[in-house]
C-alpha positions in Angstrom: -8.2 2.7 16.4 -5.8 2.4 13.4 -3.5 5.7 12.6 -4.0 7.9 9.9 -2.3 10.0 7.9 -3.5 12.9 9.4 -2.3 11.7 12.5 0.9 11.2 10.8 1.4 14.7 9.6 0.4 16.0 12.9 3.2 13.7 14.9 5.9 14.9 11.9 4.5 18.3 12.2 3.7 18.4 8.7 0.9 18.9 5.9 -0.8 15.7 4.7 -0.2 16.3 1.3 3.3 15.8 2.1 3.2 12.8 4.0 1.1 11.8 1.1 3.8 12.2 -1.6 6.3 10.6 0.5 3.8 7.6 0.9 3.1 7.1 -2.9 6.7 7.4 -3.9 7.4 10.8 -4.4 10.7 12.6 -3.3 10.6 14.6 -0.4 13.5 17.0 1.6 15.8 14.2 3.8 14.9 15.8 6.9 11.3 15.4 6.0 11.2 11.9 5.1 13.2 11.2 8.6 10.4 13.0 10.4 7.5 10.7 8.3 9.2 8.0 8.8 10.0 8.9 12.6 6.2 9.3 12.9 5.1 6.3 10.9 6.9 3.7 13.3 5.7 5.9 16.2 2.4 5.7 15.3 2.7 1.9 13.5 0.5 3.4 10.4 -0.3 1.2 7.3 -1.6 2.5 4.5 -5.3 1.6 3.7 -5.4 0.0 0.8 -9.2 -0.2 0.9 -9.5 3.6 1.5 -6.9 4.4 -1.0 -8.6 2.4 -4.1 -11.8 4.5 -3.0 -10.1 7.7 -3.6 -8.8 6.7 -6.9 -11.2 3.9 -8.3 -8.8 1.3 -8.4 -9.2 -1.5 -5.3 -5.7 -3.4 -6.3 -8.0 -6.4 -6.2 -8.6 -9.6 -8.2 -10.9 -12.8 -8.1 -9.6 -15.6 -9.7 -11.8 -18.9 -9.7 -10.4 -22.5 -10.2 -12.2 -25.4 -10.5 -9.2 -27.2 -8.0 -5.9 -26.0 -6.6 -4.7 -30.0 -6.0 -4.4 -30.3 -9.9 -0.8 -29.1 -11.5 -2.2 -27.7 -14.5 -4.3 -25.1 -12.2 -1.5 -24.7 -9.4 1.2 -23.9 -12.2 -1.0 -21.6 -13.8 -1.6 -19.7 -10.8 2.1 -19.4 -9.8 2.7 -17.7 -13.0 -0.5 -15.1 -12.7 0.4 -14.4 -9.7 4.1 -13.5 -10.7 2.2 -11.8 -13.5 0.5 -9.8 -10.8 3.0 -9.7 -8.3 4.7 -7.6 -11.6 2.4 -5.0 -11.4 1.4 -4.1 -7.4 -1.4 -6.6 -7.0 
């Protein structure tokens, strides 16, 4: 069964919501990011990206339908949305 970050903060001996920050970005103590991080490769957790865009409404996710990839028109056009979206997370 994957890790969570409840087991995380357990391992570090921490709160969730502060493994949280540190996951999404935020800046934590030195000695506390060591410990997450510590804990993190311990426990080999990913984020779930699935579970995450539950919580907040926002799956990170995109269809995009083309008629054929083995035409440059389309293949060009989908290096550039995907640098587009590579821009913003996706």
């Amino acid at each position: 069964m994957a890790s969570t970050i409840r087991d995380v903060a357990a391992r570090a001996g921490l709160s969730v919501g502060t493994v949280s920050k540190y996951i999404n970005g935020k800046t934590v103590k030195e000695s506390t990011r060591l410990a997450i991080e510590e804990a993190i490769k311990e426990l080999d957790f990913h984020p779930n990206n699935i579970a995450k865009g539950l919580r907040n409404a926002k799956s990170f996710s995109v269809a995009i339908l083309l008629p054929m990839l083995d035409s440059t028109f389309w293949r060009r056009n989908y290096k550039k949305w995907r640098q587009h979206q590579n821009h913003y997370d996706y």
